[in-house]
C-alpha positions in Angstrom: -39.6 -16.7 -11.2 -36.9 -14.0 -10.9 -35.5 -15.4 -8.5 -34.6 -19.1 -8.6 -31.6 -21.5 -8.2 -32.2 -23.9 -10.4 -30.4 -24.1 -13.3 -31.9 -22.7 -17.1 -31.8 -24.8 -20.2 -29.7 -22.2 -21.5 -27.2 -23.8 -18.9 -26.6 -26.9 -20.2 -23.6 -27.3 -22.5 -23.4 -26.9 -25.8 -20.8 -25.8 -28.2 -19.4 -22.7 -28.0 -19.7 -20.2 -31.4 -16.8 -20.1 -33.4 -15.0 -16.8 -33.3 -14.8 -15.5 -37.3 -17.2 -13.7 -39.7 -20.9 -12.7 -37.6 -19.5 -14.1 -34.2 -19.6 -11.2 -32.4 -23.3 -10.8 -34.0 -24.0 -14.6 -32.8 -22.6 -13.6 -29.3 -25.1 -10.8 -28.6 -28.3 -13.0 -30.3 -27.4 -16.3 -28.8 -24.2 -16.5 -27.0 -24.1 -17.3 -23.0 -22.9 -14.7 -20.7 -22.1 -15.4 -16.9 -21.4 -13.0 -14.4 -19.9 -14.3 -11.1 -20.3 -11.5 -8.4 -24.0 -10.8 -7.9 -23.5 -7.6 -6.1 -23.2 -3.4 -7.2 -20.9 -4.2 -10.5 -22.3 -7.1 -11.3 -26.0 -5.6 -11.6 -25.1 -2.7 -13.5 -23.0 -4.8 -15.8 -25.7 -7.1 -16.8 -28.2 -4.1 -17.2 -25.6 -2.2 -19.5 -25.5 -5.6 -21.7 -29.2 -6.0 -22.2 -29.4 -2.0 -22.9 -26.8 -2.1 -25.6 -28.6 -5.5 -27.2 -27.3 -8.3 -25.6 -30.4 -11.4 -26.2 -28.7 -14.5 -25.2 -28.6 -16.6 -22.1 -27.5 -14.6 -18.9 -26.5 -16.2 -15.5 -25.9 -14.0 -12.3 -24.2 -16.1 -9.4 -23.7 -14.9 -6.3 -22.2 -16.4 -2.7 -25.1 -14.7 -0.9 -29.1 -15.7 -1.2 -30.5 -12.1 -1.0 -30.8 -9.9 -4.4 -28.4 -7.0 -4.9 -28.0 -4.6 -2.1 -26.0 -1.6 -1.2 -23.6 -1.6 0.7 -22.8 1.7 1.8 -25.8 2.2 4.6 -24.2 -0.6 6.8 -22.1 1.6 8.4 -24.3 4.4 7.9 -27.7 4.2 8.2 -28.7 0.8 9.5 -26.2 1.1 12.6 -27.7 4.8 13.6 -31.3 3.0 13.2 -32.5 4.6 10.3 -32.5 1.9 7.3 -33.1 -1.2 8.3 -30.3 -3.4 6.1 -32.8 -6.0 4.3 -34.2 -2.9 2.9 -31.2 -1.8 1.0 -31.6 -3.5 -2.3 -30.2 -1.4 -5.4 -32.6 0.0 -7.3 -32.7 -1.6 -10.8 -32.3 0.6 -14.0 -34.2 -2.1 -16.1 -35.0 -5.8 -16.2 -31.9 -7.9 -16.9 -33.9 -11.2 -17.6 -31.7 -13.4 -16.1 -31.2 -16.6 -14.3 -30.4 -15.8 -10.9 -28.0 -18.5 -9.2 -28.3 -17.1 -5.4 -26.8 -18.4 -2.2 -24.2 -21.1 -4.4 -20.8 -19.6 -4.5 -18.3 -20.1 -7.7 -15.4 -23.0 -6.8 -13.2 -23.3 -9.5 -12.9 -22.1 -13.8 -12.1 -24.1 -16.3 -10.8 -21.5 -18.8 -10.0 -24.2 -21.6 -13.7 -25.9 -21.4 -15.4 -22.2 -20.7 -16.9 -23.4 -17.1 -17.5 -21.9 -13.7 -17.6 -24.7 -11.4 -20.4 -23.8 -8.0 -20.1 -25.0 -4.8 -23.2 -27.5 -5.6 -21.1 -29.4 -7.9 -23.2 -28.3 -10.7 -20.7 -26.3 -14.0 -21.8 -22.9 -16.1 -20.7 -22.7 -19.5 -20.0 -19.3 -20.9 -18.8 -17.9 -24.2 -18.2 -13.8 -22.0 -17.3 -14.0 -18.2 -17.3 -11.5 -16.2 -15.9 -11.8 -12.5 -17.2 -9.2 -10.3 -16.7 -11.5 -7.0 -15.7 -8.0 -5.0 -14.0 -8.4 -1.7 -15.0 -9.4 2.0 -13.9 -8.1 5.9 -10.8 -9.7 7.1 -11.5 -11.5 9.9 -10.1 -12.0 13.0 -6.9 -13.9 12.8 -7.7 -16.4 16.0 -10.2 -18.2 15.4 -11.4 -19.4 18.5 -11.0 -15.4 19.6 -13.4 -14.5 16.7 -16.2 -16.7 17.5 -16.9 -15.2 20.7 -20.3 -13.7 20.9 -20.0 -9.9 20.9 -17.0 -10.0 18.2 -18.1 -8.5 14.6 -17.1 -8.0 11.1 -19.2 -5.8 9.3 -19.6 -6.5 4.9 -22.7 -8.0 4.3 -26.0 -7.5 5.1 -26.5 -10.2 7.3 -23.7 -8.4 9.9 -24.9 -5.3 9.1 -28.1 -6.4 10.8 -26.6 -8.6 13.9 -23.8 -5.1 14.5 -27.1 -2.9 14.8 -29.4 -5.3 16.8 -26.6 -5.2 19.5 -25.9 -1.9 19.5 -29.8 -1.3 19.9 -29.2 -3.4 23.4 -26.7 -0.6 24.8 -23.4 -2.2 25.3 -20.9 -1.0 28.1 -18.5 0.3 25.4 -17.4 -0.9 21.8 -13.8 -1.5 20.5 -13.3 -1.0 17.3 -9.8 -2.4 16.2 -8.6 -0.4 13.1 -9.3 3.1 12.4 -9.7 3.5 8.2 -13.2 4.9 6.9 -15.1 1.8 8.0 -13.7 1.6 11.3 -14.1 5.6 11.7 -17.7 5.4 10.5 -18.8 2.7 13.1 -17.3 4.9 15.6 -19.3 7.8 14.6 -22.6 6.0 14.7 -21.3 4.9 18.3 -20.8 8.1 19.4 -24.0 9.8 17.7 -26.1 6.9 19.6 -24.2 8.3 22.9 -22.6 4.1 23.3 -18.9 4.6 24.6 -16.1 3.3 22.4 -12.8 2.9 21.8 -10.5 2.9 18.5 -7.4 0.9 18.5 -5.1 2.3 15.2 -1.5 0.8 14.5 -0.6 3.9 12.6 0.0 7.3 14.2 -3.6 8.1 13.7 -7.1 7.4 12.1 -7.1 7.0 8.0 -3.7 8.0 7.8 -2.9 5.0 5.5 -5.8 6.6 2.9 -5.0 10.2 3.2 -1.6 10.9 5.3 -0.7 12.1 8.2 -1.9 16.0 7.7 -5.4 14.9 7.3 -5.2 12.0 9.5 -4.3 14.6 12.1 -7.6 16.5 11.6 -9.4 13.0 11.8 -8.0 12.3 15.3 -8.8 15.8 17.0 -12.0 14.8 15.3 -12.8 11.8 17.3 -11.1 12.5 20.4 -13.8 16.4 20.3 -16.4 13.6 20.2 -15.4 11.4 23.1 -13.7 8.5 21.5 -11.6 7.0 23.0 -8.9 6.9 20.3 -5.7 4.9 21.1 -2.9 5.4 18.1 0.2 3.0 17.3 -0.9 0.5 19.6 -2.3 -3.3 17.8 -4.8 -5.7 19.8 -3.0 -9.0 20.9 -6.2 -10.9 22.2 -9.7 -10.7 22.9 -10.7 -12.4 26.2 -14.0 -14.1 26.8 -15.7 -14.5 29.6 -17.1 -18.2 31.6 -20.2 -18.4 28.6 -18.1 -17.4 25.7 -18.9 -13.6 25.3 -16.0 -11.3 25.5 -15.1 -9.4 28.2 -12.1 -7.6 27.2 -9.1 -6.6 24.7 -5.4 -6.5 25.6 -3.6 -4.2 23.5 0.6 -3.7 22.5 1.3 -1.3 25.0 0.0 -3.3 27.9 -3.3 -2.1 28.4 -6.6 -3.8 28.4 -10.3 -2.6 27.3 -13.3 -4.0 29.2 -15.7 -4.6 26.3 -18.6 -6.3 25.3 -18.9 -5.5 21.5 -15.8 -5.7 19.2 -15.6 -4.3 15.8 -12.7 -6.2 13.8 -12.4 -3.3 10.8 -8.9 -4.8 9.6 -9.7 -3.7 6.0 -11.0 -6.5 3.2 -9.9 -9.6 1.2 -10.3 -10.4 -2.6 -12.1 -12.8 -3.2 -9.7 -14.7 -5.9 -9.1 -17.9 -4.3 -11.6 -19.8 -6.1 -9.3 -19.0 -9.7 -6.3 -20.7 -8.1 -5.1 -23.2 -10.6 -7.3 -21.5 -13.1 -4.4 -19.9 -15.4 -5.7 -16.4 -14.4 -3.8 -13.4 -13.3 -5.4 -13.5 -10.2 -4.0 -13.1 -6.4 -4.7 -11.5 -3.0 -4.3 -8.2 -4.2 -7.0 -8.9 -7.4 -7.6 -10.3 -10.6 -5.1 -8.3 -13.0 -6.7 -6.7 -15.8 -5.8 -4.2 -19.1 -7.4 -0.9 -19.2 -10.5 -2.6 -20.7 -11.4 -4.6 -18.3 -10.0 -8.0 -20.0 -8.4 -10.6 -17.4 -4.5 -11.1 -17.7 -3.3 -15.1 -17.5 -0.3 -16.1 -15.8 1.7 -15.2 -18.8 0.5 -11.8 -19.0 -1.6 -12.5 -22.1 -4.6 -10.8 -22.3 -7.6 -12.8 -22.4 -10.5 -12.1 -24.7 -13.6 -13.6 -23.1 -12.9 -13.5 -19.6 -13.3 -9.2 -18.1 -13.5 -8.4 -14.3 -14.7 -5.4 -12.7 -15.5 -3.6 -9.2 -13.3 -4.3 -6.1 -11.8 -7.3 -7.4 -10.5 -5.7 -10.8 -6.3 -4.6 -11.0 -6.5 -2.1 -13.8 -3.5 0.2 -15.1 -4.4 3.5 -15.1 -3.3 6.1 -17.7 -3.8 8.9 -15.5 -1.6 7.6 -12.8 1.6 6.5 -14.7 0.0 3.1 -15.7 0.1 1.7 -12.1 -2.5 -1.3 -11.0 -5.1 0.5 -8.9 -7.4 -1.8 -7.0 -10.2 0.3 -5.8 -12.8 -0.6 -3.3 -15.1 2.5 -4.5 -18.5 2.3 -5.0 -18.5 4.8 -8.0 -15.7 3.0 -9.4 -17.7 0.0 -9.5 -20.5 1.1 -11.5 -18.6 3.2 -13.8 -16.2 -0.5 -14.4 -18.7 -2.2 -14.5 -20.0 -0.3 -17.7 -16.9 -0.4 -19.6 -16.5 -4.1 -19.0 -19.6 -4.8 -20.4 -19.6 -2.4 -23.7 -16.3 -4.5 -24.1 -17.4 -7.2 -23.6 -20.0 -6.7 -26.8 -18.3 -5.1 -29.1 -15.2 -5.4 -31.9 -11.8 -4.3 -30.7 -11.9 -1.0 -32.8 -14.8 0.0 -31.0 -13.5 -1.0 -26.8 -13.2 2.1 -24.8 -10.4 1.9 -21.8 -11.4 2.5 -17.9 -10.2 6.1 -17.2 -13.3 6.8 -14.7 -11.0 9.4 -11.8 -11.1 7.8 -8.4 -14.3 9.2 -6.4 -14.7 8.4 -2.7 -16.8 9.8 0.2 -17.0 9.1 3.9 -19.6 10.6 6.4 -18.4 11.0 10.3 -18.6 13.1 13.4 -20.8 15.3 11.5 -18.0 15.9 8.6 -18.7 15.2 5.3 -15.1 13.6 3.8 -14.4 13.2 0.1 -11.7 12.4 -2.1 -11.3 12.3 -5.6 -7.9 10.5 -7.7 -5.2 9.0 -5.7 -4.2 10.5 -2.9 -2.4 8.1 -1.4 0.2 8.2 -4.3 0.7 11.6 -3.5 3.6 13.4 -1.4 3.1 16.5 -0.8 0.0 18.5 0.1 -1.7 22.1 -0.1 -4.3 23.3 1.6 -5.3 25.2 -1.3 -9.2 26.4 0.7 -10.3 26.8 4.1 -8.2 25.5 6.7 -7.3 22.7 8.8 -8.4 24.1 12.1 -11.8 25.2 10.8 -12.3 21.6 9.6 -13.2 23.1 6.6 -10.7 22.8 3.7 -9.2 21.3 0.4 -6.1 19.6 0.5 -4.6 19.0 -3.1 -1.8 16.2 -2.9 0.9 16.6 -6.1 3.1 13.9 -7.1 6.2 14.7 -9.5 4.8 18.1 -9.9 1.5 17.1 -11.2 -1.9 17.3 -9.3 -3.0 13.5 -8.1 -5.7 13.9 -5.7 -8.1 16.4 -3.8 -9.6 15.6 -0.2 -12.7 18.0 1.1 -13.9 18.3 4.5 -17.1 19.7 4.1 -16.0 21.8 1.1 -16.9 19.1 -1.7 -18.2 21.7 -3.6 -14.8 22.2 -5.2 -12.9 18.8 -6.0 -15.4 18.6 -9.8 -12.6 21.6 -9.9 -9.9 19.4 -8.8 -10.9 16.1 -10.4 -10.7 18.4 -13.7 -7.4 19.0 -12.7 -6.0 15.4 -12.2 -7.7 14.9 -16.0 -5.7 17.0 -17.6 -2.6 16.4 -15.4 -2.6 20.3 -13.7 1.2 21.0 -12.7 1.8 21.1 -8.9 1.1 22.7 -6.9 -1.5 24.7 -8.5 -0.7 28.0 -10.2 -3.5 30.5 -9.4 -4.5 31.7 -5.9 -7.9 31.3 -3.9 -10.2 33.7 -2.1 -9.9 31.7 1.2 -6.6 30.3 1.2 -5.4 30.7 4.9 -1.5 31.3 6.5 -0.3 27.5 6.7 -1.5 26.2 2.9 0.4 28.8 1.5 3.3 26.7 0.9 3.2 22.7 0.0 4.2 20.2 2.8 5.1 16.5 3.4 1.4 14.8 3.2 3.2 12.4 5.6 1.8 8.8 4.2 3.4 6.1 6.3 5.9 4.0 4.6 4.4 1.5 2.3 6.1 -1.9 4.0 4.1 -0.6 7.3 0.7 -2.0 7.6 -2.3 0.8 7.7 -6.0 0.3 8.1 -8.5 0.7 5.8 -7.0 2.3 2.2 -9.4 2.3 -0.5 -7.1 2.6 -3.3 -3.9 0.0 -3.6 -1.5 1.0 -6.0 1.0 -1.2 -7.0 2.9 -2.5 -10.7 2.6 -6.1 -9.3 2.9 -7.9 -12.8 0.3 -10.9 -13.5 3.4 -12.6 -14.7 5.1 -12.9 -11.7 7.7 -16.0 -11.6 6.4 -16.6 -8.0 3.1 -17.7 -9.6 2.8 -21.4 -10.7 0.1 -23.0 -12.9 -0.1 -26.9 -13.8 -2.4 -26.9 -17.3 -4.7 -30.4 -16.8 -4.0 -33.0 -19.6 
């Protein structure tokens, strides 16, 4: 069966092969590779090791019991009624003859005996591991608040499907409390199915922590021309239930309250690294740190060489962006990781090739199709080099020390290949050559107006930072 969770032969331990002469030959014909994370990169990953010749054992373990699925459509598609979200599963590229351990999640590693400890007390030896254990919604901080009925996080598929069944029963109005792309897109599907809702933002406006507050400007006239109820710079201080535990209403910052009986938390996502700690890894809420191959960092900031990560999870420098970690929570990103970990993972060192994918993001909403490619968010200044922002129709290029970082369309995607060829071969800023449809106000550069960093933003899907994986503030007790 495809499908099963009971452990292979193949799992049982053995001695690992000795690294010399053929090894990397004995690796591909007989060696055991695990991949904890059984999601987007963690698919792709194990097909790209059986296309480039991989034969040994191969073990997929993931927290959830269903087979890979997109994720993409939950706040798309299934909430507007038109996938249903247990019909989302990725397509496969080819048959990764694996042993599928489903609905078990990964506890602990035990780097020096090469083990993944699972949640059923049973241990997966590897000689290769590759952590692809992505990220999951933050929740609620109050517990008892959270468990009301009506209050929703939306990651997997399993809330995907429980947001869209209540949505199909007409609530009063919805509250969604944060205002990145997720929150943004729920709002949108709101609004197309004609349910009132309101947004509650801490920053000055919607997305404004992923593209600054130009854009995030646009985005707000955006939703407010489509009826939401947008409330900016305000936070929610409590939900309120009602007599049978349903809730009834959110008080917010500035005093007011929200009668509403659907909450959307959208407070942007968690790594999933805490079951490394006390491993020796790199790893930490903002992800597992990584070189530009893919290979996991220890404690010391020594390179491992049979433990990779990639997707969400993954810190990577990246050459193209003065060698800062980006953690990226893209789903191109993912796949295109995903294959560089595993050619690594399988081959000599001469012969490893470094992540240098560009950055790739898109958004659907209010009838606007929003992309992004590089990092926009490192950038800090802004042209509208096409279109313009009142048409809702436009490229803004963001530069950073006089070099071109990022490009966002709205509905004018047709251009950023253009601009992402410009982030590759580091285009001065802003750019030198005019355009047909350049209007009066991106004539000139301006402040993209991010917020500052130490200010909490909703929903970024690039985090920059030079965090270093040796940190002094980490501690690790090796077992004797």
């Amino acid at each position: 069966m495809p499908w099963t969770s009971r452990p292979s032969r193949s799992s049982r331990p053995r001695r690992c092969p000795v690294l010399g002469d053929g090894a990397l030959e004995q690796l591909r014909r007989e060696g055991r590779i695990v991949v904890v994370g059984a999601s987007l990169a963690g698919l792709r990953a194990a097909e790209t090791m059986r296309a480039k010749g991989f034969r040994g054992s191969l073990t997929m373990i993931g927290d959830e019991p269903c087979e890979p699925y997109d994720r993409p459509p939950l706040s798309k598609g299934v909430l507007l009624g038109r996938a249903r979200a247990d019909r989302t599963a990725l397509p496969r590229i080819r048959s990764v003859d694996a042993t599928w351990r489903l609905g078990v999640a990964a506890t602990g590693l035990d780097m020096a005996a090469r083990t993944v400890r699972l949640a059923d007390g049973d241990q997966v030896p590897y000689d290769r591991l590759l952590i692809a254990t992505g990220v999951r919604a933050r929740p609620w901080p109050r517990e008892e608040e959270a468990e009301l009925d009506g209050v929703f996080v939306l990651r997997t598929s399993d809330e995907g499907a429980a947001l869209a069944r209540r949505l199909d029963e007409g609530p009063q109005r919805v509250l969604v409390i944060g205002g990145g792309f997720a929150g943004s897109e729920v709002a949108s599907a709101c609004r197309e199915r004609r349910i009132p809702v309101t947004v509650a933002e801490r920053g000055a406006a919607p997305l404004v922590g992923a593209l600054g507050g130009v854009i995030a400007a646009v985005a707000a006239d955006l939703q407010r021309e489509n009826g939401v109820d947008l409330r900016c710079g305000v936070m929610v201080t409590a939900l309120e239930g009602d007599a049978s535990g349903r809730v009834r209403a959110a008080h917010l910052s500035d005093g007011s309250t929200v009668e509403t009986d659907v909450v959307v938390v959208s407070l942007g996502a968690l790594r999933n690294t805490e079951w490394l700690s006390g491993s020796g890894l790199g790893a930490g809420p903002r992800g597992i740190a990584c070189d530009a191959g893919c290979r996991v960092f220890d404690i010391r900031g020594i390179v491992t060489d049979d433990i990779y990560a990639a997707g969400d999870v993954a810190r990577c420098p990246h050459p193209l962006f003065g060698y800062q970690f980006l953690s990226l929570e893209h789903w191109g990103n993912a796949v295109a990781q995903a294959g560089i970990a595993a050619h690594n993972m399988l081959s000599e060192s001469i012969d490893r090739l470094p992540h240098m994918d560009v950055p790739a993001f898109w958004s659907s909403q209010f009838g606007v199709n929003i992309k992004s490619v590089g990092v926009p968010s490192m950038g800090t200044e802004i042209l509208i080099a096409q279109g313009s922002l009142d048409s809702r129709r436009f490229v803004g290029v963001y530069g950073y020390q006089g070099r071109v970082i990022g490009a966002v369309s709205f509905d004018h995607g047709r251009w950023l290949p253009f601009y992402r060829e410009l982030i590759e071969r580091t285009a001065p800023f802003p750019p030198q050559f005019p355009t047909v449809d350049r209007q009066t106000e991106g004539q000139r550069p301006m402040d993209a107006d991010f917020p500052d960093p130490s200010i909490p933003s909703h929903g970024p899907t690039v985090t920059v930072s030079g965090y270093s994986p040796a940190d002094r503030r980490m501690t690790f007790t090796p077992a004797h």
